[in-house]
VOGU-3710 file (C-alpha; in Angstrom, 3 decimals, decimal comma):
1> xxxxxxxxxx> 54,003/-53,210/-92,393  50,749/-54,437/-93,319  50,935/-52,422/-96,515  53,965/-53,859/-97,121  52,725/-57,127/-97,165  49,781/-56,499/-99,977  52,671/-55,336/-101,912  54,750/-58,436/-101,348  51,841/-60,561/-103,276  51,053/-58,153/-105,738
11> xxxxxxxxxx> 54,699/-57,823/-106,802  55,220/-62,134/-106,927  51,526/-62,775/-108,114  52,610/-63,461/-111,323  55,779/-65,879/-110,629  53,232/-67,981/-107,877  50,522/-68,503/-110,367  53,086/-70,121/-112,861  54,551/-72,150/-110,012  51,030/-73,457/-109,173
21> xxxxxxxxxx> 49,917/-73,914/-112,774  52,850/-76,146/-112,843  52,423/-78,038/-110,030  48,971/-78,610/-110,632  49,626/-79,915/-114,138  52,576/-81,887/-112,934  49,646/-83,251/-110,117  46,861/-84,108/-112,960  49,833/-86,629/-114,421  51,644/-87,393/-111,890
31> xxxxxxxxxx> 49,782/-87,904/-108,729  53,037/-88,529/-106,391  54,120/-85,121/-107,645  51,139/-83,341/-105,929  52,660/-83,029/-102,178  56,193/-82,274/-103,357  54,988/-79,921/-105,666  52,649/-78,284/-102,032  56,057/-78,609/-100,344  57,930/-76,964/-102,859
41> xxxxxxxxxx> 55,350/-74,374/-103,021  55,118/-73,705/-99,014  59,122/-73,854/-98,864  58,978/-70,907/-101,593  56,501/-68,962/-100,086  58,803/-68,747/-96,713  62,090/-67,913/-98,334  60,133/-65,325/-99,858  58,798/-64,285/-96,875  61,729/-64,095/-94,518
51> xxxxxxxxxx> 63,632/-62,369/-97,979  60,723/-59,774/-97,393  61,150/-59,475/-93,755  64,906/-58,627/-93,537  64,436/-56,494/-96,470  61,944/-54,811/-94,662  63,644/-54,488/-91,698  66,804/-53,033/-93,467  64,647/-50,029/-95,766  62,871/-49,249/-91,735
61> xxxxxxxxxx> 66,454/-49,090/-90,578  67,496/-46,687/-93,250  64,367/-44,752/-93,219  64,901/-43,749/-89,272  68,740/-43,455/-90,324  67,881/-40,774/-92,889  65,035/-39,249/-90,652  67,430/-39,072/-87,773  69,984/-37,307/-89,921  67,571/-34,795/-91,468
71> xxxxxxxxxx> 66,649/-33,766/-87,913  69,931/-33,597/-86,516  70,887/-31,560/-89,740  68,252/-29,040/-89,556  68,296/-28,656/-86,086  72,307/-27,736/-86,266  71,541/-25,663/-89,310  69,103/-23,690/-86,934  71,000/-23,737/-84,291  74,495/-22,750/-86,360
81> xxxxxxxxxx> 72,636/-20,393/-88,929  74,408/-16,957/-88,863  71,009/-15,461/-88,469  69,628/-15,138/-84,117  65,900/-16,813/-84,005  64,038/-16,446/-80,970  59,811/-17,470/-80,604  58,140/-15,420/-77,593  54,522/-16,517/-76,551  51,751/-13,902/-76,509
91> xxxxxxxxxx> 52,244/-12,925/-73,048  55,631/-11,859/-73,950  57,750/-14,743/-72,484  60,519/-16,227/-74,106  59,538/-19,654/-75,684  62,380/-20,899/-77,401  65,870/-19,150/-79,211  68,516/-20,462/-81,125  72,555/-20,525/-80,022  73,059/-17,246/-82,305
101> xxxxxxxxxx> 70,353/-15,446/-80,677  71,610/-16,036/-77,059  74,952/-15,483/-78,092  74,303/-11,629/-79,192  72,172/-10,916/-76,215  74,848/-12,062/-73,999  73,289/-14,944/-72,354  70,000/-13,203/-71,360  67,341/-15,300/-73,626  66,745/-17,650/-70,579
111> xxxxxxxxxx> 63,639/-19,687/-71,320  60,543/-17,761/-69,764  61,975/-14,468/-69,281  60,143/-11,306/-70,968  61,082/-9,467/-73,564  61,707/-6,582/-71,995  64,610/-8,044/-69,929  65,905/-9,261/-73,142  65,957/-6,300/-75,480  65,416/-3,371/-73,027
121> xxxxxxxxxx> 62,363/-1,029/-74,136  61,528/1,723/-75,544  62,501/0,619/-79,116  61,562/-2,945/-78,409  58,402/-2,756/-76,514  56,389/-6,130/-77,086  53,055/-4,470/-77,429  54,131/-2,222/-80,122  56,259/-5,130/-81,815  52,429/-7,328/-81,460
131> xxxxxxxxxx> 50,785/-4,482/-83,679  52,487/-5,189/-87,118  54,839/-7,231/-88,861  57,938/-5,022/-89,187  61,926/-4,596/-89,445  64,121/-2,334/-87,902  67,877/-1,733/-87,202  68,978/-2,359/-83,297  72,225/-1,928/-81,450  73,402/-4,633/-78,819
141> xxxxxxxxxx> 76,453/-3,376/-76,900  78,558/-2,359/-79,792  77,121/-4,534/-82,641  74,390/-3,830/-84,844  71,805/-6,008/-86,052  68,880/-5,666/-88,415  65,483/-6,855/-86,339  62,872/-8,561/-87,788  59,467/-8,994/-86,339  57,393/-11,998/-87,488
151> xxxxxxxxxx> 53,468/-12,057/-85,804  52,021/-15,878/-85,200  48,581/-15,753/-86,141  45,791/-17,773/-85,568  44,694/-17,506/-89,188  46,543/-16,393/-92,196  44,310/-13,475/-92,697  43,476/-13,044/-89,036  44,580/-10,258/-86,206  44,797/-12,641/-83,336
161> xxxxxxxxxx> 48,331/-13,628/-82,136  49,824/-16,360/-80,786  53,287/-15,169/-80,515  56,344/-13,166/-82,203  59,450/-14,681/-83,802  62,216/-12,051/-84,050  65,138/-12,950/-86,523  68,472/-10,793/-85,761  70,758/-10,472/-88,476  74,097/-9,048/-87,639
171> xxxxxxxxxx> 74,981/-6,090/-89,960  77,868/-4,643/-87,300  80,282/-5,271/-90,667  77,906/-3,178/-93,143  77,588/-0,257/-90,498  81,036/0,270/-89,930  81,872/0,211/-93,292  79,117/2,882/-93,823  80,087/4,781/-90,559  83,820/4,613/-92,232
181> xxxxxxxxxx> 82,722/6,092/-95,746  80,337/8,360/-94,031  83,233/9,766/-91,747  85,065/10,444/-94,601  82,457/12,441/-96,194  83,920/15,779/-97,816  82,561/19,075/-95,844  83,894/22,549/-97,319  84,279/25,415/-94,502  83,935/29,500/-95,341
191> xxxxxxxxxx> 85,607/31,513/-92,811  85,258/35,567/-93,131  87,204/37,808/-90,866  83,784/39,807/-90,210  84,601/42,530/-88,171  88,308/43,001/-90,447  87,620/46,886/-91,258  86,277/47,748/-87,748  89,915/45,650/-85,983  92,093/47,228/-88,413
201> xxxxxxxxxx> 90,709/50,928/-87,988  93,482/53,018/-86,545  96,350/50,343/-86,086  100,004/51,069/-87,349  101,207/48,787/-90,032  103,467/46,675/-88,351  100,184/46,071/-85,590  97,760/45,319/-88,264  100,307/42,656/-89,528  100,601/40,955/-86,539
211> xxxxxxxxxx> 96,808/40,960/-86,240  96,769/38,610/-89,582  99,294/37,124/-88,443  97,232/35,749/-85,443  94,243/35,708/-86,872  95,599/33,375/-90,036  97,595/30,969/-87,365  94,528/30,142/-85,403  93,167/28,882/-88,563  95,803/27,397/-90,005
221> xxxxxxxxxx> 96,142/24,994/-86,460  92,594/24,838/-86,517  92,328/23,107/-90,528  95,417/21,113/-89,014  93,760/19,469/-86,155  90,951/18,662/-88,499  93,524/17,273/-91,344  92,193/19,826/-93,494  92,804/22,097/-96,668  93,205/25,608/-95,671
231> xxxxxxxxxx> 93,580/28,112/-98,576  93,225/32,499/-97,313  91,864/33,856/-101,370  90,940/37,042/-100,114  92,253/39,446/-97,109  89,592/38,783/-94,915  88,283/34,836/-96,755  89,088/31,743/-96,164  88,462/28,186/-97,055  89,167/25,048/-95,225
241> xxxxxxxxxx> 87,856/21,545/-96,662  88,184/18,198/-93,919  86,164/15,218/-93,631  82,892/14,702/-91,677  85,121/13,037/-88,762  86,735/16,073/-88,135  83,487/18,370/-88,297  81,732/16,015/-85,725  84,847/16,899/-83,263  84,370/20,449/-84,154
251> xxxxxxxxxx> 81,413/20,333/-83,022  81,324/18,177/-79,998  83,818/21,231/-78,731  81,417/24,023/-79,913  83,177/25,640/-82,652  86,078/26,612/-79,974  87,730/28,426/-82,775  85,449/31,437/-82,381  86,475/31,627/-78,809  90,023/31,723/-79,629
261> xxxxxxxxxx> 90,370/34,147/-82,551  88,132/36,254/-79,990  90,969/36,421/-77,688  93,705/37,494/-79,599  95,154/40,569/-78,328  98,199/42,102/-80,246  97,627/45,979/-79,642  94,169/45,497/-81,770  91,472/47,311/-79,353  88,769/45,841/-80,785
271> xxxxxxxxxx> 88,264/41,639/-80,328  88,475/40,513/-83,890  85,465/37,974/-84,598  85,206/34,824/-87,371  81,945/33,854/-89,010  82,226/29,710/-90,200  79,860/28,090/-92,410  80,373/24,251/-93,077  78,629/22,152/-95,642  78,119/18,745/-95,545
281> xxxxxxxxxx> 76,326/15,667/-97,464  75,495/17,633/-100,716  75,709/15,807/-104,189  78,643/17,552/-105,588  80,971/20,277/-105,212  79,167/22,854/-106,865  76,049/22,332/-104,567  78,719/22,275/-101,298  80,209/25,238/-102,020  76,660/27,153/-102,499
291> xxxxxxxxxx> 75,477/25,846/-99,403  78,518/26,831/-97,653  78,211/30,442/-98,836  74,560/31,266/-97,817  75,943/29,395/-94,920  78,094/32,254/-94,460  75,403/34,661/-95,228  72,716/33,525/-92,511  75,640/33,825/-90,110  76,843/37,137/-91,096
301> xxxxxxxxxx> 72,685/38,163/-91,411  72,567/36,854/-87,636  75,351/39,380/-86,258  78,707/37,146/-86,801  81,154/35,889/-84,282  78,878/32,681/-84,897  78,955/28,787/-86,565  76,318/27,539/-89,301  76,807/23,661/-89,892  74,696/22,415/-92,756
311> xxxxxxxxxx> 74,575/19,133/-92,940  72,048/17,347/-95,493  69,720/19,993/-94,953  69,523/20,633/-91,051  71,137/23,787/-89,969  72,575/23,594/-86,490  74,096/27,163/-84,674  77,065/27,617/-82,704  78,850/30,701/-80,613  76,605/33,757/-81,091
321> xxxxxxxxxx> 77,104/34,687/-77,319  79,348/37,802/-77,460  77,433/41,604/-77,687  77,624/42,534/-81,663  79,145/45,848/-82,147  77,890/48,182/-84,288  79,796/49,137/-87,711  80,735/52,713/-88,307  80,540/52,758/-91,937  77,338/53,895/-93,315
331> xxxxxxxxxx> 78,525/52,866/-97,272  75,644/50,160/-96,977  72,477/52,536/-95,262  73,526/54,729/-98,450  73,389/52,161/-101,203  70,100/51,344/-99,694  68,774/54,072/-99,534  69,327/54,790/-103,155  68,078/51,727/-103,696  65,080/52,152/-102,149
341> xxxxxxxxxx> 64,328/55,591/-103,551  64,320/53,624/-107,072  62,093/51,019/-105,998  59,140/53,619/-104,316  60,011/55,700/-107,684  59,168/52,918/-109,933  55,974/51,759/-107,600  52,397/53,297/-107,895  51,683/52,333/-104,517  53,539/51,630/-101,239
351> xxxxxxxxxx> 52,646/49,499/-98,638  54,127/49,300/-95,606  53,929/46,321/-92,475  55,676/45,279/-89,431  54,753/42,175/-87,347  51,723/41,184/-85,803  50,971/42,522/-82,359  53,219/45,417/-83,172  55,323/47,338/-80,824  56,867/50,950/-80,880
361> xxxxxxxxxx> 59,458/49,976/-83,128  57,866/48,483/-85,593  55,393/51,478/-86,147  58,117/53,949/-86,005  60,308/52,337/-88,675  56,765/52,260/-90,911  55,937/55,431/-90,127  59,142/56,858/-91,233  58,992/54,270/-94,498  55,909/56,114/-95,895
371> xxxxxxxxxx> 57,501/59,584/-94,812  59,990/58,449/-97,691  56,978/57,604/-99,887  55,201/61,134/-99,433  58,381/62,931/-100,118  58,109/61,149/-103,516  54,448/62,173/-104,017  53,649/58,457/-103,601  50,593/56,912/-102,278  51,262/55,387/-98,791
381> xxxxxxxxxx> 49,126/52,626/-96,505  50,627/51,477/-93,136  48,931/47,854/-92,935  48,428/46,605/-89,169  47,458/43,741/-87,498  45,451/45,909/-85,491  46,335/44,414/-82,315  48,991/45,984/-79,926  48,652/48,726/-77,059  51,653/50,295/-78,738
391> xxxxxxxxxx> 49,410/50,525/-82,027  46,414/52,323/-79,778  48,972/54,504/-78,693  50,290/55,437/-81,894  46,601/56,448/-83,283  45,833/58,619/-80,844  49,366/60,580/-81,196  48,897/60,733/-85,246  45,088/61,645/-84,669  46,598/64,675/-82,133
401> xxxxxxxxxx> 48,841/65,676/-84,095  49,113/64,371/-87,794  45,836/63,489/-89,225  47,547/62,067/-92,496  48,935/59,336/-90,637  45,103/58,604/-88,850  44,143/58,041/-92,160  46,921/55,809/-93,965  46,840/53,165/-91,072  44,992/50,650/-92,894
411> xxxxxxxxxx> 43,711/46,639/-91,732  44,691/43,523/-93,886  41,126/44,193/-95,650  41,680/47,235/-96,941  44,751/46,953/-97,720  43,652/44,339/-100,792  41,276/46,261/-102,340  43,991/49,269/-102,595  46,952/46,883/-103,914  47,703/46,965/-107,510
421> xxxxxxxxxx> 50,213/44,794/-109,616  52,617/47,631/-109,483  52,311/47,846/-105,950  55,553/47,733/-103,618  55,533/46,280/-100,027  58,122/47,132/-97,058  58,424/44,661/-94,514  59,715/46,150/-91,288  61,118/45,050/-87,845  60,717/41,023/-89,047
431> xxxxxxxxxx> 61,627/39,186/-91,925  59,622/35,754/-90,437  56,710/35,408/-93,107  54,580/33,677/-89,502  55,140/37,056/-88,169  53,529/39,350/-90,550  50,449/41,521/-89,652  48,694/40,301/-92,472  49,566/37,043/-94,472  47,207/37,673/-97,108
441> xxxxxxxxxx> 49,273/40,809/-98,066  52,404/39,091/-97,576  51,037/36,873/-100,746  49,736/39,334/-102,299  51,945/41,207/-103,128  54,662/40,253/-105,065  57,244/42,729/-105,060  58,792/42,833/-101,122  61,922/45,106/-99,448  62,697/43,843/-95,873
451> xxxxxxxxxx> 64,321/46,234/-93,102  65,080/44,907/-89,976  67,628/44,317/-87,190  66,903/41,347/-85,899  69,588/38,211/-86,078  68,951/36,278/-89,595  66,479/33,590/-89,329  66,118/30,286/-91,251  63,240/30,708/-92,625  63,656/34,060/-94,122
461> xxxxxxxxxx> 60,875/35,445/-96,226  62,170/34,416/-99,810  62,088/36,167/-103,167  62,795/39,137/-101,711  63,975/42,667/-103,876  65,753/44,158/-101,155  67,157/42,872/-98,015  68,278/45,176/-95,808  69,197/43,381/-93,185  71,839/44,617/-89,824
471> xxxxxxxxxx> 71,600/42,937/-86,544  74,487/45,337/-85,402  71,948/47,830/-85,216  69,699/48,678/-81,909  66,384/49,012/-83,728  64,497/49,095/-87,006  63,504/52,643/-86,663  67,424/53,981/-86,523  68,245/51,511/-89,563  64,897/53,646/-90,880
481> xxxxxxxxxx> 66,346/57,423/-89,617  70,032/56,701/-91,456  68,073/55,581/-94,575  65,944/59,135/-94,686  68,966/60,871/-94,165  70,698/59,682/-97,183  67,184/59,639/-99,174  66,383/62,410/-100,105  68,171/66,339/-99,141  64,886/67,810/-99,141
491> xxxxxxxxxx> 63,419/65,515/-96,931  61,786/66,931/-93,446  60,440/65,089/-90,683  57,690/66,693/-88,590  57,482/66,257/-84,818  55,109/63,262/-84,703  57,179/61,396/-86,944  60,795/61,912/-85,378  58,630/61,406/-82,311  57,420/58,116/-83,342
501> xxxxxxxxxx> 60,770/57,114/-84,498  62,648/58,029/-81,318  60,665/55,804/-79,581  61,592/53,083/-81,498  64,513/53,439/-80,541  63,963/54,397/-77,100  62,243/51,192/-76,616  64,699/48,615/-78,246  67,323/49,994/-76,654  66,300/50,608/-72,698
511> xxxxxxxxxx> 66,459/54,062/-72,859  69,749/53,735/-74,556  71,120/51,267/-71,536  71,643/48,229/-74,146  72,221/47,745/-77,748  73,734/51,017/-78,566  76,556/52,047/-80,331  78,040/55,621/-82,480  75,031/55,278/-85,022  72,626/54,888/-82,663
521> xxxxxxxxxx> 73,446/58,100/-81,096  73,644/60,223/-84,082  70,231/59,056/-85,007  68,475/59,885/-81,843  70,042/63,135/-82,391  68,947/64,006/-85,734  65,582/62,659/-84,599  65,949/65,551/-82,286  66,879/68,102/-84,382  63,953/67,930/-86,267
531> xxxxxxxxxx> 61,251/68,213/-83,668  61,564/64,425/-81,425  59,658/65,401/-78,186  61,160/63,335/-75,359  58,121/64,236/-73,090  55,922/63,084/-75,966  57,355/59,973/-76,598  57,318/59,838/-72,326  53,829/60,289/-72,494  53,301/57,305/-74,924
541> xxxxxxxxxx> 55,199/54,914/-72,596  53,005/56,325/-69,478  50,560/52,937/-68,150  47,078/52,579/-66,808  47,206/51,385/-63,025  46,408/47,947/-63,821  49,699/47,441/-66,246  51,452/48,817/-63,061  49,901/46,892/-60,894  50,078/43,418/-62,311
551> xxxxxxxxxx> 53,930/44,000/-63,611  54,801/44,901/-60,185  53,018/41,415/-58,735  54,912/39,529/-61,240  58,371/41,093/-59,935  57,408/40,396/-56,605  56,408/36,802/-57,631  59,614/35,770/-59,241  61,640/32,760/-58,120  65,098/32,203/-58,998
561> xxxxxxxxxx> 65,268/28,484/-59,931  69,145/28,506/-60,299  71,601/31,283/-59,505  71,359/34,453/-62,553  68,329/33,280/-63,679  65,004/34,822/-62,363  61,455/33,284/-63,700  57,956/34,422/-63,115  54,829/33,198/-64,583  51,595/35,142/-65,256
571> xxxxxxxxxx> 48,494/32,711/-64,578  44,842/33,409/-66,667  46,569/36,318/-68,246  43,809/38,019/-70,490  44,160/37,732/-74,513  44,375/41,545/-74,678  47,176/43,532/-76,395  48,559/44,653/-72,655  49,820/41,297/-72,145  52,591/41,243/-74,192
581> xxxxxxxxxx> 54,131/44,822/-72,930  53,422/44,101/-69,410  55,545/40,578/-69,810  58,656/42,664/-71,359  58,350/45,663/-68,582  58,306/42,747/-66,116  61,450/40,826/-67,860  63,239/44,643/-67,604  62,653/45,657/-64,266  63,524/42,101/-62,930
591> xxxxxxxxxx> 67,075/42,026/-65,272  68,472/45,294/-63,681  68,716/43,453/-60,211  72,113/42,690/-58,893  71,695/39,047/-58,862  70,072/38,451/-62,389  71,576/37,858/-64,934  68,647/36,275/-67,395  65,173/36,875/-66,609  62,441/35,299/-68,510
601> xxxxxxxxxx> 58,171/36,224/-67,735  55,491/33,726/-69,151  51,451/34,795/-69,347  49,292/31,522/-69,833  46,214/33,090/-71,982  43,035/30,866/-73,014  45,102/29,856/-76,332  48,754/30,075/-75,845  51,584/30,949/-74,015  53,790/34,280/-74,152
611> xxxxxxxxxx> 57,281/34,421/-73,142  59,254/37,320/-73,013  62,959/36,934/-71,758  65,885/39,504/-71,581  69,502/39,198/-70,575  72,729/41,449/-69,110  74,443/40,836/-72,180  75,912/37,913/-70,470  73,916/34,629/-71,754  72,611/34,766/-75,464
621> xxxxxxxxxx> 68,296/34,338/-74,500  68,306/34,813/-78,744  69,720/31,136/-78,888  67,097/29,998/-76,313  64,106/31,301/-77,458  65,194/29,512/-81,306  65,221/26,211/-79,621  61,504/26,719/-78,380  60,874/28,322/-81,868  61,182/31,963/-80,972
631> xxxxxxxxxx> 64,054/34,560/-81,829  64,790/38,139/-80,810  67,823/39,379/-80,133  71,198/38,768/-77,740  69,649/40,629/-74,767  66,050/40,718/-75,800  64,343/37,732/-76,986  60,815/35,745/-76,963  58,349/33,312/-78,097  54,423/32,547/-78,318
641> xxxxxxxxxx> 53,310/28,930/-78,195  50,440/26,986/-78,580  48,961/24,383/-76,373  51,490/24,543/-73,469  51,467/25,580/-69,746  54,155/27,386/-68,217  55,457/24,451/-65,911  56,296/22,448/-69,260  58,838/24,940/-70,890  60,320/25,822/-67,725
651> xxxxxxxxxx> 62,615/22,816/-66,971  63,863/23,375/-70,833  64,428/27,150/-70,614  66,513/26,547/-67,228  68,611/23,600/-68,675  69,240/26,026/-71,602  70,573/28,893/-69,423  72,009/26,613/-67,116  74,306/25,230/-70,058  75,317/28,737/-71,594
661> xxxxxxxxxx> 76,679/30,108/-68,462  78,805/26,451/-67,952  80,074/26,540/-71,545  80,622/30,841/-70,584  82,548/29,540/-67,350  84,805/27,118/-69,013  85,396/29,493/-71,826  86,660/31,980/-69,747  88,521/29,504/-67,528  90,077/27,463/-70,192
671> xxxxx> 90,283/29,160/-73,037  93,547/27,904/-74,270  93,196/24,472/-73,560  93,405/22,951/-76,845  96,140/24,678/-78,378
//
């Protein structure tokens, strides 16, 4: 106001001065002028102020009219914005929160109330919200919001907070519209009739027909319930193409078309078996079908009867439970072999490893790889790890009876001074480059053959020559025996090598008890004709009275935390090599009881943990020991790990078994249910 009135005379200075100039003049001549003209002046001077006044109190009366409406504008623009606002005080309370924000937490952002009881933690713990400004995506109920966190600090550049403001925008719209065109995703599906020659053997026509038949209608209902493509291009091939809709209810019901081509029975003798591999979330076609092909691949490498989704990357398993059975045809071991013989042939040196920590079947299978290398007049080095009782074994049966073989076993060291450009290196009994005896060689050497039986892996050793590669068979060393029998005519084995052999295969199989099939037979047996010593290989599997001792307390110690599964646990277990076999011998013995159907032995050493589990044939302890980064085989399976106890993996490993024998149960209960 008082401002207001300076202004008043500065604006009518100019109009008073004339006005007194006047009067003043009109005074000098006219003296009985002088008070009107002082009346007339004092009678302008309060119109002018009482014009001022009302004028004045008409612009105050518009200004609070237009402050008033600002205000009530922007505080129903915050309160109506399409965006939730909510200020929370350092301690975590709830200061203040617009009618969006309460609205989409469903009437919990009562004044005062934590954060916590707003927008339940983990995900939106305050103290890890009060670290950093950030953003986010959140689900409330079944809406969707993007969450941004503000921090109100004390200074612009400081760390001390006052307080969060979280802004919630809802993008519910934008995710089901990218849930929609994600659903619809295209995913192409190989299917191969794996076990097609082995089904078909020996059926009549009109049986072998009917075994299509069933096999090609189980499909053909399958692609329909998925609303998919389904083309049959070869006699045992097929190709289905669906959306990713479809393959996420494939796979919530495990891949249930394994189970059911499993069961079809039409005079076949033999189950007949399905491998699947599904793509999903490549760039283009091209790249889909590739992926679904090694898909295929890594499922036929792992034994068959088995699922291989792909999706962007991250390969997920399903089915794999069955017992593999062992092919009859030995077309493959011969083009191998051949193949082989031209790879040693064209070599100056071979080198030969298994895994680290090796066993009787990985130094049988070498042993009888070099054999093929000193029938060529090739130079030959076994490369160890040189841990392993087996290995100590081994050396004192080739220093008793073969010296050669004394002098070719060779450490990681060695073996790089010996390696040449030209060299050639076997890889037997793994194909895992974390399991090699030496990874220095592994590197080193470019040119690599791989021989094993184990169930294909992800991360397979890569650029590869040769991949020999049958988990159908029992052991490395008989996948070794059939190759030396279609090598080379001439070829002899002596007794310490069919010896060594044999007990690969003695071992992997249980004395024969598991894993066995025709081949496996006919091996052992021409191991035996020339020169395998049973009470040799006997002698190699004879223990010290410690070994005996300990496996025996670890029997007697094992619980059985639910029904079929027994568990035992070896505390301060020394580092040594005896470890390892005394955890298998233990997982044996304890699987032949009656009431066991999975047994599983862990040894807590001073750096990791060993666990070595084995199965009846009836839960797949291959699949269990993958998810705690192990492998193995159906019935014989393990894992080392680093920086665990015992009582940490055991709640996994028995919620693992636990679900196999429930989804085994309902299988076999319900096995036509969604016909």
């Amino acid at each position: 106001m008082f401002n207001r009135k300076w202004s008043f005379w500065g604006d009518n200075k100019v109009f008073i001065l004339i006005i007194s100039i006047l009067i003043i003049i009109v005074g000098i001549y006219e003296h009985l002028f002088l008070p009107v003209g002082l009346i007339i002046l004092l009678g302008v001077y309060l119109f002018s102020k009482k014009l001022y006044q009302s004028k004045e109190v008409w612009f105050n009366h518009y200004l609070d009219t237009v402050v008033r409406n600002i205000e009530r504008a922007n505080n129903y623009a915050i309160q109506q914005l399409p965006i939730g606002i909510a200020v929370f005080e350092s301690d975590g309370k709830l200061q203040w929160k617009n009618e969006s924000f309460q609205t989409w937490v469903a009437g919990k952002a009562v004044e005062g109330a934590y954060l916590k009881d707003i927008l339940p933690p983990p995900d939106n713990n305050f103290e890890t919200l009060s670290l950093r400004d950030s953003e986010k995506q959140i689900k409330i109920s079944d809406r969707f919001f993007k969450m941004t966190v503000k921090r109100i600090l004390t200074q612009e550049n400081g760390n001390d907070i006052t307080g969060l403001v979280l802004y919630l925008t809802d993008i519910t719209d934008k995710e089901r519209q990218r849930k929609k065109i994600d659903d619809e995703r295209v995913c192409v599906a190989r299917l191969q009739f794996d076990n097609y020659s082995d089904v078909m053997k020996g059926l009549s026509e009109s049986t072998r027909a009917n075994v299509i038949v069933e096999v090609n209608k189980v499909i053909s209902n399958w692609a329909e319930e998925m609303n998919g493509l389904f083309i049959r291009y070869d006699e045992d091939l097929y190709s289905v193409g669906f959306n990713k809709a479809s393959l996420q209810e494939c796979i919530k019901h495990k891949f249930d078309i394994l189970d059911k081509i499993r069961e079809i029975k039409v005079g076949n003798k033999i189950p007949p078996t399905i491998s699947v591999s599904v793509a999903c979330e490549e760039k283009n076609l091209l790249l889909l079908g590739q992926k679904a092909q090694s898909g295929l691949d890594l499922a036929l490498g792992r034994g068959g009867d088995q699922a291989v989704v792909s999706i962007a990357g991250e390969i997920q398993f399903f089915g794999g439970k069955s017992i593999v059975q062992a092919k009859s045809t030995r077309v493959r071991a011969r083009i191998v072999a051949q193949a082989v013989h031209e790879l040693m042939l064209s070599a100056d040196k071979i080198f030969v490893m298994g895994h680290v920590n090796e066993d009787y079947d990985s130094l049988g299978a070498a042993i009888g790889v070099a054999k093929m290398a000193f029938s060529l007049s090739k130079e030959a080095y076994i490369v160890t790890s040189g841990q392993g009782y087996s290995l100590s074994k081994i050396k004192e049966m080739a220093e008793e009876k073969d010296a050669v073989y004394s002098s070719i076993i060779i450490d990681s060291a060695n073996a790089l001074t010996q390696a040449t450009p030209r060299s050639l290196l076997v890889l037997v009994d793994h194909h895992k480059a974390m399991l090699s005896a030496s990874q220095e060689v592994l590197n080193a050497i470019p040119k690599k053959v791989i021989i094993d039986h184990h169930r294909r892996a992800e991360d397979l050793i890569k650029n590869v020559i040769l991949l020999y590669l049958e988990p159908l068979s029992s052991s490395t060393s008989e996948l070794v025996t059939e190759l030396i029998t279609y090598f080379d005519d001439r070829l002899e084995l002596n007794e310490s090598e069919a010896s060594a052999l044999y007990a690969g295969i003695v071992v992997d199989t249980k004395n024969f008890a598991v894993q066995t099939g025709e081949r496996t037979f006919e091996a052992a047996a021409y191991l035996r004709r020339h020169g395998a010593d049973p009470g040799l290989v006997h002698k190699l599997f004879r223990d010290e009275m410690a070994t005996v001792v300990q496996r025996a307390k670890l029997v007697a110690d094992a619980r059985i935390p639910i029904p079929g599964l027994a568990v035992s646990v070896y505390k301060n277990a020394p580092s040594g090599d005896n470890t390892s076999v005394i955890l298998a011998q233990a997982a044996d013995e304890l699987v032949t009881m009656s009431e066991v159907k999975v047994s599983v032995v862990m040894a807590e050493t001073e750096n990791e943990l060993l666990v070595s589990a084995r199965s009846d044939g009836s839960v797949n302890v291959q699949t269990i020991m993958e998810e705690l980064g192990g492998g193995g085989h159906q019935t014989v399976a393990g894992v080392q790990l680093k920086g665990v106890q015992a009582e940490e993996v055991e709640p996994q490993i028995i919620e693992l078994t636990r679900k196999q024998m429930e989804e085994r149960e309902t299988n076999e209960s319900n096995i036509t249910a969604r016909y």
